[in-house]
N, C-alpha and C positions, 0 to 999 in steps of 0.2 A: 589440823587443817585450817580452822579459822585462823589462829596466829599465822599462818603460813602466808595465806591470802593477804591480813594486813601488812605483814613482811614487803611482797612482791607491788603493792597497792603503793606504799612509802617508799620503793625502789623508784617505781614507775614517777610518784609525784614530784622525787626529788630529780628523777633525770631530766622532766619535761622544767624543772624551773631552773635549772643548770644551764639547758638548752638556751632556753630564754633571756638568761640573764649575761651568755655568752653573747646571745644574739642583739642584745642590747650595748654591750661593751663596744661589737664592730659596729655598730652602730654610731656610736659615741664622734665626738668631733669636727672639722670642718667640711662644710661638704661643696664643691663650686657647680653652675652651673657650665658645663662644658661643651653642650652641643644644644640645638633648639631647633627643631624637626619640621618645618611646613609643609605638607604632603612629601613631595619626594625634593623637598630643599634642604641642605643641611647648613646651619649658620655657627661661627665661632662667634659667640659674644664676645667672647677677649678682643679678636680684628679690630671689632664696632667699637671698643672702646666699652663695651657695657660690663656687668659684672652682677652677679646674683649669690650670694652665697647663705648657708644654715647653715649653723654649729647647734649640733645637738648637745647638751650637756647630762653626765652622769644626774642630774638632780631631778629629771625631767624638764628643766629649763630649755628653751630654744631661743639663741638671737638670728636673726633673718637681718643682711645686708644687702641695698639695691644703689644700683650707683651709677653714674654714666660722667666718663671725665673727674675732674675735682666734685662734681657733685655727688655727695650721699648720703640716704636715709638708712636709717637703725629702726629695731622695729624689737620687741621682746613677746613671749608669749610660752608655751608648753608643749608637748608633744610624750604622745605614748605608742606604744609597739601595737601593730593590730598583724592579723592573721596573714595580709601580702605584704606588710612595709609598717608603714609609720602613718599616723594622724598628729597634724601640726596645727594649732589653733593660734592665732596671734590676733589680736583685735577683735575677737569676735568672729572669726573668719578661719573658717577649717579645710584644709587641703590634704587631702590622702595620696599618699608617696607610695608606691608600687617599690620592694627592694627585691632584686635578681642581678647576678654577674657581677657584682660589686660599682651594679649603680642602681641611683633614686631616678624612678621617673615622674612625671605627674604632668597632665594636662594644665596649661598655663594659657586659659582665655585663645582654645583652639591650638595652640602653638605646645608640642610636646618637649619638657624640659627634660636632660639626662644629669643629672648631678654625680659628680665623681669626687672621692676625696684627693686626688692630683688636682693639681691646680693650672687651670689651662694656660698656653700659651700661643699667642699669637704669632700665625703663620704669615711667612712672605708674600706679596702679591705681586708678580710679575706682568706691567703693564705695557702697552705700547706707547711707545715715542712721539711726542706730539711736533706734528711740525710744520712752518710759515706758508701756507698758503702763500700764491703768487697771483690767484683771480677765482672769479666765485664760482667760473665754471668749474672748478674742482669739486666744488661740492651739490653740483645740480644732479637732480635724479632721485628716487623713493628708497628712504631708508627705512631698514627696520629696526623696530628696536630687540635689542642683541642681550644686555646684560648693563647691571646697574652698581655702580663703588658707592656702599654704606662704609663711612671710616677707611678701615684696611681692607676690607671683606667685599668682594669681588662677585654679586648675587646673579643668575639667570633671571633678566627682565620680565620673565612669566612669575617669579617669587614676589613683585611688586605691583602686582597685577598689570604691568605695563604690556598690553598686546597689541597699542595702534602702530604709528609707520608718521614719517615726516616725506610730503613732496617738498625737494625746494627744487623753484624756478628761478629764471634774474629777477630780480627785484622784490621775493615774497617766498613764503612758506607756509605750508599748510600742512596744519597738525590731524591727523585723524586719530581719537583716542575709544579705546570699548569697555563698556563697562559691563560685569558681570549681566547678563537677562536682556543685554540692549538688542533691539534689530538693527538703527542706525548707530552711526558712529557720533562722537562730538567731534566738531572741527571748529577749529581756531585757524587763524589767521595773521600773518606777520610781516612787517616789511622789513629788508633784509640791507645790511652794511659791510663790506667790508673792511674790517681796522683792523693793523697791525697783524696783518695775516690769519689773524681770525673772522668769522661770519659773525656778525650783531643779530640778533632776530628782536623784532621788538615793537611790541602790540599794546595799545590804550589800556592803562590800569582803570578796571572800573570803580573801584575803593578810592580813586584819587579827586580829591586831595585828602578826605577824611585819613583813608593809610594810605603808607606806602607813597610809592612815586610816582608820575606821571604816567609812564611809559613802565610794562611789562619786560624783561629781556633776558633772552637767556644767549650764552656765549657758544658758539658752534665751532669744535677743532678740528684739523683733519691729522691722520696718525697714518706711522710710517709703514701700517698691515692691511692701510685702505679703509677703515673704518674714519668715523665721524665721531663726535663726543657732543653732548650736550650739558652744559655746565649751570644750575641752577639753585641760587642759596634760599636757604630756607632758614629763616631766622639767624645764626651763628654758624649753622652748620652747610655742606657743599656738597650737595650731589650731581654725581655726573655717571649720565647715561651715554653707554657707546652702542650705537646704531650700525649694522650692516648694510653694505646695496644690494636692493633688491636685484634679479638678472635679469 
C-alpha cells in the first residue's frame, strides 16, 4: 500500500509539472498589446501609432518594447508563472498579468491592457469631408463636443474627458470646458477669423513671450455631415475634435 501511495503521489507530481511546463511553453514568445480598455472605451494602439509588446523567453528572461512612431525603448528584466498568469519584474517594477482565452491582461496605470500573441493591425477610419466654408454664419450656434482623432483612432470625446461645448457668435467664441468634481465650467474666450474657408479662433497666449506665440489658435472646419472640427497641435503632434450642433 505504501509503495502504492508513493506510485500515485510521483504520478500526480509529475502530471502537475507536465501541466506547468506546458503551460509555460504557450506561454513562451511575443506577446502585443492589442486592445486598451477605459471604462467602456476601447482603443487600438496600433491606430495611435503606439505599440507595447513582451516576449517572454524560455529562460525566464523577458524583453518589454514601448514605442510610439520611430521612437522606442527596450527594457530587459524576468518573469515566472504564478497561480492566474505570469509576474513580470523589469527595473525593479512588478506587474502581474492575469492569463485566460489566450490573452494577457494587466491594469496599466487605470487603463486595462489585453495582450495577444497576433499582432495588431490598424483599422480604417472613415472620416467626414472637410469643406470651404463661404461665411462665418455657417458656423454660429452651440456645438458639442462629439468625438476626438488620436493618430488613426477615432475616440468618443467623453474618453478624453472632453464634456464642455463651444458657442460661437460673429466675431468670438466661447469655450465652456468641465472638469471632473467641477460645479462651474472653465470658459475661455476667442476672437474669431475667417481665412481661406476656414474659422481662426485666437485668444492671448499667457506664456508669451517666455513660450510659445503671441496669440492662442486653433483652426475651426466645417464637414460635409454638418459637423465642425476643431484642429489643435500639441507639440508635433494634431489633434482634432469634431463637434456636433446642439438643437
Amino acid at each position: 500500500m505504501k509503495k502504492l501511495i508513493i506510485l500515485i503521489l510521483s504520478l500526480l507530481l509529475a502530471c502537475v509539472m507536465t501541466c506547468a511546463l506546458a503551460e509555460e511553453a504557450a506561454l513562451t514568445g511575443t506577446w502585443y498589446l492589442v486592445e486598451a480598455h477605459a471604462g467602456e472605451t476601447v482603443m487600438n494602439p496600433a491606430a495611435m501609432g503606439m505599440n507595447l509588446t513582451i516576449t517572454l523567453n524560455e529562460d525566464g528572461t523577458v524583453q518589454t518594447t514601448t514605442g510610439q512612431g520611430d521612437t522606442t525603448m527596450e527594457k530587459t528584466g524576468v518573469w515566472v508563472l504564478t497561480d492566474d498568469g505570469i509576474s513580470v519584474t523589469v527595473e525593479d517594477e512588478t506587474e502581474e498579468f492575469a492569463y485566460a482565452d489566450g490573452y494577457l491582461t494587466a491594469d496599466l496605470g487605470g487603463v486595462m491592457g489585453y495582450f495577444s500573441q497576433e499582432e495588431p493591425v490598424a483599422e480604417e477610419v472613415t472620416l467626414p469631408a472637410a469643406i470651404a466654408a463661404e461665411s462665418e454664419e455657417q458656423f454660429l450656434g452651440t456645438w458639442n463636443a462629439d468625438s476626438v482623432l488620436l493618430g488613426d483612432t477615432l475616440l468618443p470625446a467623453a474618453a478624453m474627458g472632453e464634456t464642455g461645448y463651444y458657442v460661437i457668435e460673429p466675431g468670438k467664441a466661447t469655450e465652456y470646458s468641465m472638469e471632473e468634481g467641477q460645479e462651474e465650467p472653465n470658459v475661455s474666450e476667442y476672437t474669431t477669423e475667417l481665412q481661406e474657408g476656414a474659422l481662426v479662433l485666437s485668444k492671448p497666449n499667457p506664456l508669451y513671450p517666455a513660450f510659445g506665440d503671441e496669440f492662442d489658435t486653433v483652426v475651426c472646419r466645417l464637414y460635409d455631415n454638418g459637423q465642425i472640427s476643431l484642429e489643435q497641435s500639441l507639440g508635433e503632434s494634431l489633434i482634432v475634435f469634431y463637434l456636433t450642433k446642439a438643437e
